[in-house]
N, C-alpha and C positions, 0 to 999 in steps of 0.2 A: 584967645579963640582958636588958633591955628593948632596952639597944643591940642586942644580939644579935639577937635577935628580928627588930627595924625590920631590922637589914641582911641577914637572911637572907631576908624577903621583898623588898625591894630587888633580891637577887641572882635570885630566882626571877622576877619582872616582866621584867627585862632579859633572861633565858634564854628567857621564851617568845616575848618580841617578837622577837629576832632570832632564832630560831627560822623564826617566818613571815615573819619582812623572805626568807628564803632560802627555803621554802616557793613567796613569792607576790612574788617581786622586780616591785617598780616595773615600766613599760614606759616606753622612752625616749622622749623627746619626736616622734621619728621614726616608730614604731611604728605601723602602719597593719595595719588588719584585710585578713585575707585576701576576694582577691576571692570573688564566691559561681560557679560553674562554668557557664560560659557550653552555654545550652541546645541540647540535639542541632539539626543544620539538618533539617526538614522532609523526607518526601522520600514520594514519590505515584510510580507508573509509571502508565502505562497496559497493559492486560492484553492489547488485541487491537487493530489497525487495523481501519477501516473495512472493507478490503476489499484484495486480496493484486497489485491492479493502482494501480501508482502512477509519477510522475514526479519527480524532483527538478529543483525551481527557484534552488534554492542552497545549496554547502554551502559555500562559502567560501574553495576547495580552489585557486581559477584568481583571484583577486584580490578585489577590494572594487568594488560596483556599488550602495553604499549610500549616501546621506548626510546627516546632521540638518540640518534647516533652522534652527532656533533662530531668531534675529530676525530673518534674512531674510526670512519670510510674514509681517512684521507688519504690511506695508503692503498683506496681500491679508484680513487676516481678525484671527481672536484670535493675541495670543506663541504660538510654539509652545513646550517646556520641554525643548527635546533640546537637550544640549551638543554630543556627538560619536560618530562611530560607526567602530570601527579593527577592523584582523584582527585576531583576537588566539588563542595556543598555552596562553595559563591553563585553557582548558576545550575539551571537545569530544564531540560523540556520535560522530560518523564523522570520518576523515579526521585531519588535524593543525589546525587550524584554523574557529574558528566567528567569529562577529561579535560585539563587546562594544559597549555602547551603554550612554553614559550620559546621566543627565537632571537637571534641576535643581529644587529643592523649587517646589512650584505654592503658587501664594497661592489665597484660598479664593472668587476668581471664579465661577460656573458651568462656565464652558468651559475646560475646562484640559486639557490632553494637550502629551506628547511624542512626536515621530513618527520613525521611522526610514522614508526614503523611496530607491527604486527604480525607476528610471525607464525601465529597459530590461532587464523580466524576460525572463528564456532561452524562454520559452514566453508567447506570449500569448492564445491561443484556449483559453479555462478551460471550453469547452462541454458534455466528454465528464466533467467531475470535479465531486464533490459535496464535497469537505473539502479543506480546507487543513489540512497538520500540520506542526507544528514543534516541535521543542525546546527549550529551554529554562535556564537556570540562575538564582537570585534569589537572591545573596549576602547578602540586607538576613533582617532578621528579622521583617519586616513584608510585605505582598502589593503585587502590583499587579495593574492590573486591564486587562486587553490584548483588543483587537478589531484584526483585519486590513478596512482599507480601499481602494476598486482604483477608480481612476477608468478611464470605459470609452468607448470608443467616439467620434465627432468631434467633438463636445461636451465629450468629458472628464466625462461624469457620475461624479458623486462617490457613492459606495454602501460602506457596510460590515456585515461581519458584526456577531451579537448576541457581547454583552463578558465574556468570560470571566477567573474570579479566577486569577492568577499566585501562587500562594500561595510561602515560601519555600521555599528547596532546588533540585530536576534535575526535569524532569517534562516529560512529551508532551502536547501540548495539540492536539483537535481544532478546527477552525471549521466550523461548516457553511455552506455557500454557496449556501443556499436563497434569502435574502434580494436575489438577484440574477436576473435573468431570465438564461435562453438567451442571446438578442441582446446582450446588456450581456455572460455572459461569455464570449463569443465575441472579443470585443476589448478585452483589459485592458492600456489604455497603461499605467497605473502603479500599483505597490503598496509600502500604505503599512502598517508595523507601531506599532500607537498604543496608548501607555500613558494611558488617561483617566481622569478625575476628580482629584481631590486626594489629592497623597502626597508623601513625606518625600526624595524623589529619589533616588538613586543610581544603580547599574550593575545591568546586565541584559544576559544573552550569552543568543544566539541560533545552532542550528545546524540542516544537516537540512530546511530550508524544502522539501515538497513537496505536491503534489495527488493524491490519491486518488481511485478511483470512488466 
């Protein structure tokens, strides 16, 4: 009677553990947790422009008049952090075609920026226009932080706007172009799009560059 007993719980033990062996089977040594779901991309518009009179400086539509200088300015100043700047059909506000730009991570220097540079904007007398507006795209999930710069005049004086956050996502960015006199911009040999301070690098497309009253 007693054997009995011992092997009837014996058989009860065994029943409940495979039981849950099938229940809650093992995971195999490959078995990896599901990723967690990558967060919506950011996305801001602007509601009104400035003002219903504008000009376009470039949409990108007639070729590439852009280019990163990267270590080439290293013997005039600080590295700049621009890799490269191409046409590119991944993004666009107008047309088929915007600018993609990319940069390289900055060390934690003071002066650090990447520049996209142009050195023969379609318009150079900026006298009649108060904004610069552009578009925008910022694949990264982190910000950057953009001011446009325009060297003027026979000197080439070098001036730029106040730095505006490029936050993630498509977004229209104003600049205002108070920070510049009349005379200065009445003759902009060249303009520069500058991503400053410290950041984690990546790409950044740009369309739609124009001036507004």
């Amino acid at each position: 009677m007693h054997t009995k007993i011992t092997f009837l719980i014996c058989f009860i033990l065994i029943l409940f553990t495979g039981c849950e062996t099938l229940i809650k089977p093992a995971q195999p040594e490959f078995y990896k947790e599901p990723e967690p779901p990558v967060p919506e991309i950011h996305f801001k518009s602007i509601k009104s422009m400035p003002s219903k009179e504008f000009i376009i400086l470039d949409d990108f539509e007639d070729g590439l008049y852009w280019y990163a200088p990267g270590s080439s300015w290293d013997n005039y100043g600080t590295h700049d952090y621009s890799i490269s700047s191409e046409i590119s059909y991944d993004w666009q506000t107008e047309g088929r075609y915007s600018m993609k730009c990319v940069m390289d991570k900055t060390d934690s220097t003071t002066a650090v920026q990447a520049s996209w540079v142009c050195d023969s904007p379609s318009e150079n007398n900026w006298s009649r226009y108060k904004y610069l507006v552009l578009d925008y795209y910022n694949p990264q999930e982190y910000s950057f932080w953009l001011t446009i710069s325009g060297q003027t005049g026979a000197e080439w004086k070098l001036k730029q706007t106040d730095i505006i956050e490029a936050l993630p996502g498509e977004e229209t960015l104003i600049f205002d172009l108070s920070n510049f006199t009349k005379t200065e911009l009445s003759d902009v040999k060249r303009l520069i799009i500058a991503s400053v301070s410290e950041n984690r690098g990546g790409i950044i497309y740009f369309d739609n560059i124009r001036l507004y009253k």
